[in-house]
Structures are given as C-alpha cells and as structure tokens.
N, CA and C of each residue as an Amber inpcrd file, in Angstrom:
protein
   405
   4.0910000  -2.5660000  14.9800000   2.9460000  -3.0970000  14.2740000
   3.3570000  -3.3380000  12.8260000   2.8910000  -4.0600000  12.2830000
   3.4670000  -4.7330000  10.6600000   1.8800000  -4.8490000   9.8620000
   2.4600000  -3.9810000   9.1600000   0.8860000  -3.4060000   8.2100000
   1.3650000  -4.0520000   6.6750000  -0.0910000  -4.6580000   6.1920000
   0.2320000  -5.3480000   4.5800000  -0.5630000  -5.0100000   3.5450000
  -0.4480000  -4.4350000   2.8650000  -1.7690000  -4.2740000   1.6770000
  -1.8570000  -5.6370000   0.9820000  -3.2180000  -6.2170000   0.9760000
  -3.4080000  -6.9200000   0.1620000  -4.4510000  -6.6740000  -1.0980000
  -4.6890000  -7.1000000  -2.1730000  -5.1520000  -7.5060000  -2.9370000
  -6.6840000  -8.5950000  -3.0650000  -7.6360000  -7.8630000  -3.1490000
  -8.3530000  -8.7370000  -3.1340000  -8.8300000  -9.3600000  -4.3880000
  -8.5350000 -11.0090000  -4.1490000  -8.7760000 -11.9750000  -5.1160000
 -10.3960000 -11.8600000  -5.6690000 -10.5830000 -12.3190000  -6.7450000
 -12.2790000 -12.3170000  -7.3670000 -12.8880000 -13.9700000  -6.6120000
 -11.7290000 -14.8560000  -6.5820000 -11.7850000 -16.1200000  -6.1450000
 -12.2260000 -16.1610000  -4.6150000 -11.7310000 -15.1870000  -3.7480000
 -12.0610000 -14.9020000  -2.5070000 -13.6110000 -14.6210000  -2.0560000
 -14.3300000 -14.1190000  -3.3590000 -15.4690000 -13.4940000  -2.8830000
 -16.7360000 -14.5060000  -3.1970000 -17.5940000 -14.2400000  -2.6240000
 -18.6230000 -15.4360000  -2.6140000 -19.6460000 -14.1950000  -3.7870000
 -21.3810000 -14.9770000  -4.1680000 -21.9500000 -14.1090000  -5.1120000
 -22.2370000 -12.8490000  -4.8620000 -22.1660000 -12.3240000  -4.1820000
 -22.8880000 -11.0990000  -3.8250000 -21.3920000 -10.2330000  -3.8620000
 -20.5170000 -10.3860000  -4.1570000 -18.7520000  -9.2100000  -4.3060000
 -18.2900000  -9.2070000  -2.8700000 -19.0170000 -10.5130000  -1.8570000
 -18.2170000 -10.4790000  -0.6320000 -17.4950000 -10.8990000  -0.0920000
 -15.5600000 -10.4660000   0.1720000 -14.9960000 -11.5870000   0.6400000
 -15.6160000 -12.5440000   1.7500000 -15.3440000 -13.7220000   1.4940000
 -16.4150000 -15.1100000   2.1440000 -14.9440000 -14.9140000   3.6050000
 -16.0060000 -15.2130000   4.7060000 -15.4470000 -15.1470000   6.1480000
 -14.6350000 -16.1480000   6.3230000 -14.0530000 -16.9040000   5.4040000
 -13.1230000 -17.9720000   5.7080000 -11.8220000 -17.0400000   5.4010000
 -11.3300000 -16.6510000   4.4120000 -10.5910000 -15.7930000   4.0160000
 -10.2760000 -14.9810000   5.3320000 -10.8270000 -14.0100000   6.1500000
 -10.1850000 -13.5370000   7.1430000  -9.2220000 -13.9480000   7.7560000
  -9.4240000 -15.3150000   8.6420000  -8.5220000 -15.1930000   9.1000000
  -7.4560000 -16.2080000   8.2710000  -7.1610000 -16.5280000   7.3410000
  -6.3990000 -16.8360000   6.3530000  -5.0610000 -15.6640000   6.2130000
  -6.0580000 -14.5790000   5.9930000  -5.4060000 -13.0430000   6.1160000
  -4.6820000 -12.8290000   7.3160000  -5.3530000 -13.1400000   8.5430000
  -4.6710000 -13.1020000   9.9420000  -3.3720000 -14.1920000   9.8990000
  -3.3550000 -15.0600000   9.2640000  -2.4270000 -16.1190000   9.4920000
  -0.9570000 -15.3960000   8.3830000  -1.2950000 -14.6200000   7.0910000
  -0.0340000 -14.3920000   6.5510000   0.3740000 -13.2640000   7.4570000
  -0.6250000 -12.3960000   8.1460000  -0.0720000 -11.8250000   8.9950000
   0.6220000 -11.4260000  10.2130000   0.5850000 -12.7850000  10.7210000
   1.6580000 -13.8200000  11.6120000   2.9220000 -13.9590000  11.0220000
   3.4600000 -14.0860000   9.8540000   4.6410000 -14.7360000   9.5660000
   5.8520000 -14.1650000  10.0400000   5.3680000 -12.2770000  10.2500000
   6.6520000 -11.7370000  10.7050000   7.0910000 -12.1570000  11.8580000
   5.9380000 -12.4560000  12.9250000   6.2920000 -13.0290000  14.5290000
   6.8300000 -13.5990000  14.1240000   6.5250000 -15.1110000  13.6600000
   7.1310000 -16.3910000  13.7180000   8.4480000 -15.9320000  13.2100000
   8.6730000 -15.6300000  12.4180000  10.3840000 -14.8910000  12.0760000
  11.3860000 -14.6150000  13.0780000  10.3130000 -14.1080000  14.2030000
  11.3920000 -13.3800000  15.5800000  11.3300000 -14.5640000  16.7540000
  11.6640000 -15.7210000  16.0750000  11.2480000 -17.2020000  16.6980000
  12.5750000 -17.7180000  16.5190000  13.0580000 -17.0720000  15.0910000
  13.9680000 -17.9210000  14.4920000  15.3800000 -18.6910000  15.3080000
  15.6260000 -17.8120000  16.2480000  16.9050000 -17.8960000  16.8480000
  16.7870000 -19.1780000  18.0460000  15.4630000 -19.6130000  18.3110000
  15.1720000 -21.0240000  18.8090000  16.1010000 -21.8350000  18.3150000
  16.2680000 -21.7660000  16.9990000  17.1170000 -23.0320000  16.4830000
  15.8050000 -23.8510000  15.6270000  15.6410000 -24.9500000  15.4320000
  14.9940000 -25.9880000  15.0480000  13.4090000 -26.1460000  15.1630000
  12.7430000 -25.2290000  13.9410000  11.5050000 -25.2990000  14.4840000
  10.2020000 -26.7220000  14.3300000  11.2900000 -27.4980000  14.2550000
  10.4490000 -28.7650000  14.5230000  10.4680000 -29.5590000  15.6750000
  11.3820000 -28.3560000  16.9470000  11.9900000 -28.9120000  18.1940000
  10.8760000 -27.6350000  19.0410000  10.8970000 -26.8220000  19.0400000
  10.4870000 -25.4900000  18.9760000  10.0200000 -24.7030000  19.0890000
   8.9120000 -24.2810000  19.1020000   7.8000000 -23.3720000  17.9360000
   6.6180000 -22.7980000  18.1660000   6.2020000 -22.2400000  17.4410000
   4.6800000 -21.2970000  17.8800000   3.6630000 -22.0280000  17.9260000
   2.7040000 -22.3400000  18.2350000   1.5260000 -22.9740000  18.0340000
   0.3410000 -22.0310000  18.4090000  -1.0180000 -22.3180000  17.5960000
  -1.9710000 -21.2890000  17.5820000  -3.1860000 -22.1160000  18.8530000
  -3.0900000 -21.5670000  19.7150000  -3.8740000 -22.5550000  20.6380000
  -5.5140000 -21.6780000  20.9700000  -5.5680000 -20.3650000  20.5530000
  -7.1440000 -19.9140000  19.9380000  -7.3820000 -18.5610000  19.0030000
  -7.7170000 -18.8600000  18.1480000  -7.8100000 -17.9210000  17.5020000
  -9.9790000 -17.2540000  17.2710000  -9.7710000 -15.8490000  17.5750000
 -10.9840000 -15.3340000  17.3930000 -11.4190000 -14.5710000  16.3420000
 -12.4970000 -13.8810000  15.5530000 -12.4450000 -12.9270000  14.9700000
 -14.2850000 -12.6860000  14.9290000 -13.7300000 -11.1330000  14.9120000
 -14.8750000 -10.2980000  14.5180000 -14.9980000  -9.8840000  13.8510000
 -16.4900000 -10.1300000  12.5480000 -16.6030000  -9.6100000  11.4580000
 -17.2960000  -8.6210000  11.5630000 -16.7360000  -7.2270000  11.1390000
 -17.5420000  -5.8230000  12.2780000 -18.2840000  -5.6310000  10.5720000
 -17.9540000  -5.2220000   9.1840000 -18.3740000  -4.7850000   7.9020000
 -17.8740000  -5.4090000   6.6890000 -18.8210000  -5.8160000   5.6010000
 -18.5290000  -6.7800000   4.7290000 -17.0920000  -6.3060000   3.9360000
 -16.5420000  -7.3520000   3.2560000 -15.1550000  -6.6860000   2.5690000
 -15.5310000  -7.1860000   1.3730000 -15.1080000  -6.1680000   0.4890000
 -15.4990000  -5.8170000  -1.2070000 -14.4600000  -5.8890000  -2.2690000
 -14.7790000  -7.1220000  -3.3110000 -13.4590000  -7.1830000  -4.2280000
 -13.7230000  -5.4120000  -5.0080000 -12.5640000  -5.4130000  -5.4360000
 -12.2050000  -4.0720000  -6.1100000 -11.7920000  -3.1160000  -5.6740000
 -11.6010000  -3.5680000  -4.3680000 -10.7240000  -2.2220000  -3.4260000
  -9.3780000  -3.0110000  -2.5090000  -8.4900000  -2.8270000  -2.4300000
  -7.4930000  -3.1880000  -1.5790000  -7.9480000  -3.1240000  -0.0310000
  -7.0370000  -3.7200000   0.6060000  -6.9650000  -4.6380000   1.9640000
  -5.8590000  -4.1860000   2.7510000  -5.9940000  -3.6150000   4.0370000
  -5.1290000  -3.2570000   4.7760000  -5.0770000  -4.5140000   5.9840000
  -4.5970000  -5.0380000   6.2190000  -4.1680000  -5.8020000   7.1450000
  -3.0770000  -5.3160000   8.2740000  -3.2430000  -5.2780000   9.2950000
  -2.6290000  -4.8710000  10.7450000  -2.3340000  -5.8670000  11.4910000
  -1.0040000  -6.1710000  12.2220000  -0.8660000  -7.0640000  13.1530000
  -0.0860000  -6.5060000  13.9280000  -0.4620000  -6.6560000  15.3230000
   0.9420000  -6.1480000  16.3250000   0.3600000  -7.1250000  17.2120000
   1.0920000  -7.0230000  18.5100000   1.5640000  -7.8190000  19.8440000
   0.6080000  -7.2770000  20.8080000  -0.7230000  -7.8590000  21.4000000
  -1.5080000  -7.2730000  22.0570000  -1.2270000  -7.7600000  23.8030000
  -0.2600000  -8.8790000  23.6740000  -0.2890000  -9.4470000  25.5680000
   0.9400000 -10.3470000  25.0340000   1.6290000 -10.0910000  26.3160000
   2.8730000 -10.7920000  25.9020000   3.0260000 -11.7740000  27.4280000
   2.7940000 -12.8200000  27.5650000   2.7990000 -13.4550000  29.0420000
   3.8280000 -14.3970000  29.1660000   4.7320000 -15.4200000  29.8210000
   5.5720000 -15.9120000  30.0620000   6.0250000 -17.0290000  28.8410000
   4.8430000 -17.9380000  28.5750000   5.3780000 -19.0540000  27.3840000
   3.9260000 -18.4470000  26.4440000   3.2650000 -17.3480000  26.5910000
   2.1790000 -17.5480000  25.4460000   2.2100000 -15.6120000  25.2620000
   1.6230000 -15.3670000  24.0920000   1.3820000 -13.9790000  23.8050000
  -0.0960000 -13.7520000  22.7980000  -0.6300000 -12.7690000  22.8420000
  -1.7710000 -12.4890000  22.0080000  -1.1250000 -11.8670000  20.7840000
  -1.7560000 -12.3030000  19.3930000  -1.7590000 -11.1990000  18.1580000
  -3.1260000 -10.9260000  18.0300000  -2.8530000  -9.4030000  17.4060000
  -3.8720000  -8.3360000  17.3180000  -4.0310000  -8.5660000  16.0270000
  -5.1570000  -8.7150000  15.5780000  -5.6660000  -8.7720000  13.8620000
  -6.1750000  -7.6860000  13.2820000  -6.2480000  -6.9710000  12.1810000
  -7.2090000  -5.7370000  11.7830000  -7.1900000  -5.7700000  10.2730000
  -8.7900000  -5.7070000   9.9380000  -8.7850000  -5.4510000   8.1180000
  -9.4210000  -4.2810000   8.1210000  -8.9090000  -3.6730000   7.3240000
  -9.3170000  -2.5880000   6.4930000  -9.4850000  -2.4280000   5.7320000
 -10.8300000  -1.4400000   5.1320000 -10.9410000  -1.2610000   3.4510000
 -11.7680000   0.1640000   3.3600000 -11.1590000   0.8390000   2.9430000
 -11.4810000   1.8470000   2.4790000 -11.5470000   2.8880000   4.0270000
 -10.3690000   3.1310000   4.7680000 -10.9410000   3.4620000   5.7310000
 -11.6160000   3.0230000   6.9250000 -12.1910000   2.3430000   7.1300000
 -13.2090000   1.7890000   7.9360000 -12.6850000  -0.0260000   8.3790000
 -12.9620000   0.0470000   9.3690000 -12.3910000  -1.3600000  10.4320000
 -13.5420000  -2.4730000  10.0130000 -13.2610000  -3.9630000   9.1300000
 -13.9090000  -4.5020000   8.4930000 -13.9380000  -5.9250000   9.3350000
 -12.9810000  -5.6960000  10.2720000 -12.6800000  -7.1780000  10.8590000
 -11.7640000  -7.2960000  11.6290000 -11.5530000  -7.9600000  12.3390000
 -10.6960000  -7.6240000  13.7330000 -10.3650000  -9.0520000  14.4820000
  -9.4250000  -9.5960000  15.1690000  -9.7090000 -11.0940000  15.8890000
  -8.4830000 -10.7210000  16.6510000  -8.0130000 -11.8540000  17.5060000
  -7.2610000 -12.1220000  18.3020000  -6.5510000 -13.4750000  17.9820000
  -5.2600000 -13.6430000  18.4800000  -4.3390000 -14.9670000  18.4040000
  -3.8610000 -15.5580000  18.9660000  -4.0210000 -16.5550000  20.2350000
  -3.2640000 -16.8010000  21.1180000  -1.7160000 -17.7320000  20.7970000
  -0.8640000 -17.6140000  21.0260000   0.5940000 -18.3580000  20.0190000
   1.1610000 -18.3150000  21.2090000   1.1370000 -19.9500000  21.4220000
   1.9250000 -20.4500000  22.4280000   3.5010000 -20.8330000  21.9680000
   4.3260000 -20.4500000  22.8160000   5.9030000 -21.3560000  22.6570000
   6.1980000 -22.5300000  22.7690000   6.2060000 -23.5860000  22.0660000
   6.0160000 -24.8830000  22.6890000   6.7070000 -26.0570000  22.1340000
   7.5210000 -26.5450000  23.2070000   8.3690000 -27.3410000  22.9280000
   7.6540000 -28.7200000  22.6310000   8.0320000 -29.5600000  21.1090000
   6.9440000 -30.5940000  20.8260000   7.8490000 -32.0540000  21.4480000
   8.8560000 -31.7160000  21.6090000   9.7820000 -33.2690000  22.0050000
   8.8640000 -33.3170000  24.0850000   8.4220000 -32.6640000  24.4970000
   8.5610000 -32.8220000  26.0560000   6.7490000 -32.0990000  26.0690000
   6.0570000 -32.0920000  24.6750000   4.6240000 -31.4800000  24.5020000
   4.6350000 -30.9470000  25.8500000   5.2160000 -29.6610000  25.7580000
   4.6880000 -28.6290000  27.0440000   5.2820000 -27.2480000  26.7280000
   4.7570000 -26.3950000  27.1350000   5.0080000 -24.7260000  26.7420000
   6.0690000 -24.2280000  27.2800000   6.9910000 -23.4510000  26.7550000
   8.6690000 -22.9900000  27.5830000   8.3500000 -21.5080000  27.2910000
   9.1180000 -20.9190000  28.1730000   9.5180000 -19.3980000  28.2610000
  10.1060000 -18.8040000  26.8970000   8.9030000 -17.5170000  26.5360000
   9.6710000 -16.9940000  25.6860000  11.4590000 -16.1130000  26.3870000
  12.0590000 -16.2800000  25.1330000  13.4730000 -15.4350000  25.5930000
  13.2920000 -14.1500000  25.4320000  14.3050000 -13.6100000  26.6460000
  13.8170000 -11.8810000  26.8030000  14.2160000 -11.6460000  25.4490000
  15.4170000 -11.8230000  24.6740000  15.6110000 -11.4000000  23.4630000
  14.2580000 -11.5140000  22.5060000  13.8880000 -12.1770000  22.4050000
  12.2660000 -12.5450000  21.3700000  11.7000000 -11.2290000  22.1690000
  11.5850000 -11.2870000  23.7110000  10.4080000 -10.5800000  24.2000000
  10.6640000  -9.0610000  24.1910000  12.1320000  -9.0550000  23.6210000
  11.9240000  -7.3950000  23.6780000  11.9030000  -7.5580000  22.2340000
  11.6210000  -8.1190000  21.4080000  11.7110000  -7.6640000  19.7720000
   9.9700000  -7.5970000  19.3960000   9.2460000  -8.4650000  20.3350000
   7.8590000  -8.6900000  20.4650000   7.3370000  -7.0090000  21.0560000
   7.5400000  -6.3530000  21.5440000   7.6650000  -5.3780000  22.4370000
   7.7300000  -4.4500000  21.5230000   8.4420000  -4.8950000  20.9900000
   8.1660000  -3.2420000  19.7310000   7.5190000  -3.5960000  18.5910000
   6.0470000  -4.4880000  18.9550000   5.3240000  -4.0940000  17.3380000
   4.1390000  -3.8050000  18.1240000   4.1500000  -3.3340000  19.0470000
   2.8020000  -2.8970000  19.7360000   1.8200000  -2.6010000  18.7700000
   0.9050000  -2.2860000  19.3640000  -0.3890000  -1.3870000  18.4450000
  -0.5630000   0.2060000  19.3260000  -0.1650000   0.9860000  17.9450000
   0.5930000   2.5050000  18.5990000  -0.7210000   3.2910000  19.4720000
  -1.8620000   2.2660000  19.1910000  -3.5140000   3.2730000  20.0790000
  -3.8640000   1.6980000  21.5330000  -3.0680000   0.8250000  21.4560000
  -3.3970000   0.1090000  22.2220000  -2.2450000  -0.8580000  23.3280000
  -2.1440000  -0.1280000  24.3450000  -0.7540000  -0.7030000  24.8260000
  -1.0350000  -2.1090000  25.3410000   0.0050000  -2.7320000  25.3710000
   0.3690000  -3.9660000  25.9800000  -0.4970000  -4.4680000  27.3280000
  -1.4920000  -5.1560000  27.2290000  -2.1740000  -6.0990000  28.2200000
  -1.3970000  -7.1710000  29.3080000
C-alpha cells in the first residue's frame, strides 16, 4: 500500500473551509502514479498503457483546510488485462473518502486490452491493503 500526506490547499476549499468534491479524486489520481510506474517496463507508453475505464468515490465526512491529508492507495483486484485501485482520505483519524479505480492495460495501436505481465503482477501483489485482501 503507498500512503501520501498531503497538504491541504486554501484554493481547494469551497466557502464554508470544505475541500470541494472535485479535488478527491484529483487526490486519487496522484495517487495512482506509483502503479503506473510498475508499467514502466512495457516499453513505450504511447504503445501501451493504463487507462482509467471507471472510477468511483465515496464521500463518507467533509475534509477541512488546516489539517493534513492522508491519502492511501493499494491494489484491491488484480484480473487478467484490468485491476482495481483502492482509494482512502484521511484527516484527522477518521475515513473522509474512499473510491475505487478500474485501470485497464491497453494496447492503443490494436484499441484492445492485453495481459498484464506476471512480473507487473507480482509487483502489483505487494501493495495490497494490509486489512483487505485481494478480490
């Protein structure tokens, strides 16, 4: 699992001191970058590549500038050409927001989805979520 503290911007928050629900999954997306990293060995990611084919989220409690941001991502389903990411915000303790990621493998020259490599799939494999095993 790959955990990030962020910073919450004053720009982020709408009038009332609340980060505005667009921002989430904004947050979910820098928290993707490590996957896409364990992509790299594809070669050419304009031949290639991840694509986000649904992304969900649940806004469980409002998030508040003036306190830092825990962000959580691990590997919730790992299936032949597609896998789930696990999203999680935190602030102060308490679970503020939560979604899902579906990130397909997908080759754009032949637009159709290819097999992840066992190498990717065992590096995917170890960012589990340590209270939620693999679907």
């Amino acid at each position: 699992m790959y955990t990030e503290d962020i910073k919450v911007r004053f720009y982020e928050t709408d009038a009332l001191g609340h980060v505005n629900n667009t921002v989430i999954p904004a947050w979910f997306e820098t928290g993707r970058l490590p996957v896409f990293e364990l992509f790299t060995e594809q070669g050419d990611p304009y031949e290639i590549s991840l694509i986000v084919a649904n992304l969900n989220v649940d806004f469980l409690r409002p998030v508040y500038f003036g306190h830092m941001v825990t962000l959580k991502t691990y590997i919730a389903r790992i299936g032949s050409s597609s896998f789930d990411i696990g999203s999680e915000v935190w602030q102060q303790g308490e679970l503020c927001a939560k979604g899902t990621s579906v990130l397909v493998n997908f080759d754009y020259k032949n637009q159709r989805s290819v097999t992840i490599a066992q190498s990717i799939r065992h590096k995917l494999e170890q960012q589990t979520h340590p209270d939620h095993p693999l679907s």
